[in-house]
N, C-alpha and C positions, 0 to 999 in steps of 0.2 A: 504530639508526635515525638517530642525531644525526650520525654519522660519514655515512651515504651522502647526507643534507639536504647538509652542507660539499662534500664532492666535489659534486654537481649543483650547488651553486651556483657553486663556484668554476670549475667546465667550464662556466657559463652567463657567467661575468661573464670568461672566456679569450675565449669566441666571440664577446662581445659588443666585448673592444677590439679582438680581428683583427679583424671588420666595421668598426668604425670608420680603424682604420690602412686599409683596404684600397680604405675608400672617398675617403681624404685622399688616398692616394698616385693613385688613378684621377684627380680633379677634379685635381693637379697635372702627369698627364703630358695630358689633353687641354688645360689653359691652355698649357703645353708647345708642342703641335701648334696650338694656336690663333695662340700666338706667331709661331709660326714661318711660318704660312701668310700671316700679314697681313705677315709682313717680305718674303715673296718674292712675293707680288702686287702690292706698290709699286713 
């Protein structure tokens, strides 16, 4: 019981930093696109 508690946790706390890497790397390619839209509308 104590071995399948570690596995679910350690698959909860895997998903939880891809969610975060995935959400860091989203908010850096729209500043990205933001970037770039404001340099070619000047």
């Amino acid at each position: 019981m104590f071995l399948v508690l570690c596995v679910f946790s350690a698959a909860t706390s895997a998903m939880f930093v891809q969610s975060v890497v995935s959400t860091i790397s989203a908010l850096r390619r729209e500043q990205d696109d933001l970037k770039s839209l404001l340099k070619y509308s000047v």
